[in-house]
C-alpha positions in Angstrom: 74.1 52.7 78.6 77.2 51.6 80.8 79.9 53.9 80.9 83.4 53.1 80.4 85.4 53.1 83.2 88.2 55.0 81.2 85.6 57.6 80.3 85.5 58.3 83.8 89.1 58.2 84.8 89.5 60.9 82.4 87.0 62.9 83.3 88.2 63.0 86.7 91.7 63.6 85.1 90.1 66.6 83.3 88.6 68.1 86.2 91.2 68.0 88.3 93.3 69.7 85.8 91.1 72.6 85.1 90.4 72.8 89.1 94.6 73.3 89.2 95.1 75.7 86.5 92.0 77.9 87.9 93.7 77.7 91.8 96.8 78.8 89.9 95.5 81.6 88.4 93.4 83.0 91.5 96.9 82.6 93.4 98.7 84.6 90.7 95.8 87.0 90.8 96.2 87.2 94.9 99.8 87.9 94.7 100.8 91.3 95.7 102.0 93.1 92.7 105.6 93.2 93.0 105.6 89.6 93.2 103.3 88.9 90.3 105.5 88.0 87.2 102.4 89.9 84.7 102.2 92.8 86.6 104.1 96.1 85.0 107.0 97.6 87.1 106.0 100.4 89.4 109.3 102.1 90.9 107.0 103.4 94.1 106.3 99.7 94.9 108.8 97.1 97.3 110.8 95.4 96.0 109.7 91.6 95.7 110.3 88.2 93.9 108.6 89.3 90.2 110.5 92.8 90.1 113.5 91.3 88.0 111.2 90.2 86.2 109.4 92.9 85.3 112.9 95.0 85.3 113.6 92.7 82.3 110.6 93.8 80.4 111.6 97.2 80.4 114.8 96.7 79.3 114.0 96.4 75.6 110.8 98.2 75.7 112.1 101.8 75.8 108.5 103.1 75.6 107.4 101.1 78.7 110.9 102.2 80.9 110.0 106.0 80.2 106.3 105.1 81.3 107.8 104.1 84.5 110.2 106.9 85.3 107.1 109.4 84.5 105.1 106.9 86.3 107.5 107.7 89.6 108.7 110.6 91.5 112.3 110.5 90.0 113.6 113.9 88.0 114.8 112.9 84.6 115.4 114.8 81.5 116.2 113.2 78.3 119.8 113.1 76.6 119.3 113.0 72.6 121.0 110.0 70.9 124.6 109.6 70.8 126.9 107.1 68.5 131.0 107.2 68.6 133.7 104.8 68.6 135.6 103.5 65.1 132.7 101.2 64.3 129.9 103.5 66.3 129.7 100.8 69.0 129.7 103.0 71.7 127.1 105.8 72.3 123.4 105.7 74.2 119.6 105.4 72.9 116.8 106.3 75.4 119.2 108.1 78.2 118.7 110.3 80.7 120.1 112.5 83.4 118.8 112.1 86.6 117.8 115.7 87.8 116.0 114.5 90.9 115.8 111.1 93.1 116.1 109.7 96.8 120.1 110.5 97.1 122.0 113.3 95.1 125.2 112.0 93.1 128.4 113.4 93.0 128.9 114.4 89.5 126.0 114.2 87.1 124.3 110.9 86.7 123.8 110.0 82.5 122.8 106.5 82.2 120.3 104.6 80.1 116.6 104.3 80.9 116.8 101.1 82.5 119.7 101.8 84.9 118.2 105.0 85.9 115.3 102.9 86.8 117.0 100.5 88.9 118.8 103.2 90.7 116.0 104.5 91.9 114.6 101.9 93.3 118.4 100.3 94.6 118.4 104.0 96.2 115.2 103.4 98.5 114.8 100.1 98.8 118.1 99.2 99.6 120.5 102.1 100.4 117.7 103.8 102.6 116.7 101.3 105.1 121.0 99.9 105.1 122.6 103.5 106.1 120.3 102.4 109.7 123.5 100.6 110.0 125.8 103.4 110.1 126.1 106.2 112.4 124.3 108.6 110.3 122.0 108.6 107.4 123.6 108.9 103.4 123.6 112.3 102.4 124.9 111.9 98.7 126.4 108.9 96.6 129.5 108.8 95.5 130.3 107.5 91.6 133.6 107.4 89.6 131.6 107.0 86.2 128.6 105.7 84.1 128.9 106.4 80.2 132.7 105.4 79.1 133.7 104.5 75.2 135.5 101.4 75.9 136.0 97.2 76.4 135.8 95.4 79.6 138.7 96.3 81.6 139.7 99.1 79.1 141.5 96.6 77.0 142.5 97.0 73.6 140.4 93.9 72.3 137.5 91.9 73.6 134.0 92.6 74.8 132.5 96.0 74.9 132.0 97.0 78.5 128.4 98.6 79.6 130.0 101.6 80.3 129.8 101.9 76.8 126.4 101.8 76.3 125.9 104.1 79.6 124.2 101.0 81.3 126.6 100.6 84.4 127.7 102.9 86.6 130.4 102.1 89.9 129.6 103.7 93.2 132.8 104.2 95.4 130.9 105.0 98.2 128.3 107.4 100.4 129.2 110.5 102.1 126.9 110.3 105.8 125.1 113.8 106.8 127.9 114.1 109.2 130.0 114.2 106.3 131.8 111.0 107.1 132.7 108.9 103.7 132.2 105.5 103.9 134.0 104.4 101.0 134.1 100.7 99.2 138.1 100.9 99.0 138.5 101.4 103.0 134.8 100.0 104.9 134.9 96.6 102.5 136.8 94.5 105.0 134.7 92.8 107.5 133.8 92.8 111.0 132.7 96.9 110.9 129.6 98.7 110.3 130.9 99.9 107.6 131.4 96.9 106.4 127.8 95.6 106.8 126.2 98.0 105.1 128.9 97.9 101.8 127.4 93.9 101.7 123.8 95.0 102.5 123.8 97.6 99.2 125.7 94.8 97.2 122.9 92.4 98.2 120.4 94.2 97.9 121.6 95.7 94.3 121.3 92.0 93.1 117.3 92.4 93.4 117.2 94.9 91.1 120.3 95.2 88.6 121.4 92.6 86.6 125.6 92.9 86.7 126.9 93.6 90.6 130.3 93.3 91.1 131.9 94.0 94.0 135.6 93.6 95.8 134.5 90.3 96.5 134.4 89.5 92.5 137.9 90.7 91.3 140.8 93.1 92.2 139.4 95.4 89.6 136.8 96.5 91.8 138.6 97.1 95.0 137.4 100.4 95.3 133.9 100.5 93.8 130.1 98.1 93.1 129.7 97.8 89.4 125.9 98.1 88.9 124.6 97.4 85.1 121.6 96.4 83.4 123.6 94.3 81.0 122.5 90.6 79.5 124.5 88.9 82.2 122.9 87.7 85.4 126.4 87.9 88.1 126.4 88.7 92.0 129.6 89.2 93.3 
């Protein structure tokens, strides 16, 4: 019986198909884990090119986020549920405080889930290895608030800012164990150290968070980094 020679160019077509799609999932299988988009997020791990990714999962999977927090050697203890505002827009679901991680805060740290997630890992991933940039390691972060009942920009209309939700916090800056304070207000302008490592924890906070904004975004931020785990992908 002769064979038709479109029989075999599809064949061929067929095999050379199911020959990609298994290379492609050995590859994925090979991949280290924080750069394998199925892996689940462990906060011990580098960061690498899936970790957004799997960030995002956690986002709206509050049982999966608390899995990873217990998962890690963060202190966290949870905040019960909260709802204010005229129309209860503002308030927090599946908060915590942070009671324990890689830097101390200035004031107490009550964020969402998620955020308290990503600070972790901003904190010694990114922080950590940039403060080899100043003249002496960070000792303690310093915020100027997370959780705030308000809009963007405190305005009397308009979009409801993260704050509200207690998924952003700002960082002003990082007091040094010599008790130096290199603050985002005075060490933003370039050609310092202090400078370089202000850009190197905005960077590097873009790996992880979803909202960074910086001095280099707006006047509004002159002296602090926005960090939130908000629906809007935005480095500046």
């Amino acid at each position: 019986m002769q064979v038709s020679p479109r029989l075999i160019v599809w064949c061929a077509v067929l095999a050379l198909l199911a020959l990609g799609v298994w290379s492609a999932v050995a590859w994925v299988r090979a991949l280290p884990p924080e750069d394998s988009p199925f892996a689940k997020l462990d906060l011990e791990r580098p960061i690498g090119w899936a970790t957004g990714m799997q960030f995002a999962r956690i986002r709206d999977d509050p049982s999966a986020c608390r899995a990873a927090l217990d998962a890690s050697l963060i202190g966290i203890e949870p905040i019960a549920e909260r709802r204010e505002g005229p129309n209860a827009q503002c308030g927090y679901i599946n908060a915590v405080v942070l009671t324990q991680s890689t830097y101390p805060y200035s004031e107490p740290v009550r964020v969402s889930c998620p955020l308290a997630a990503a600070l972790y890992a901003w904190e010694r991933e990114v922080v950590q290895p940039a403060s080899a940039l100043l003249e002496s390691p960070v000792a303690r972060i310093e915020m100027i608030g997370a959780y705030s009942c308000r809009n963007v920009y405190g305005r009397a209309e308009g979009r409801i800012s993260q704050h509200a939700t207690a998924n952003a916090i700002d960082i002003a800056g990082f007091r040094l164990a010599n008790g130096r304070v290199v603050t985002v207000e005075r060490g933003w302008a370039a050609g310092s150290a202090d400078a370089a490592f202000l850009r190197e924890v905005r960077d590097g906070a873009c790996r992880v968070f979803r909202g960074v904004l910086s001095p280099d975004y707006n006047r509004a931020h002159a002296n602090h980094c926005h960090l939130d785990m908000g629906p809007y992908d935005i480095c500046r």
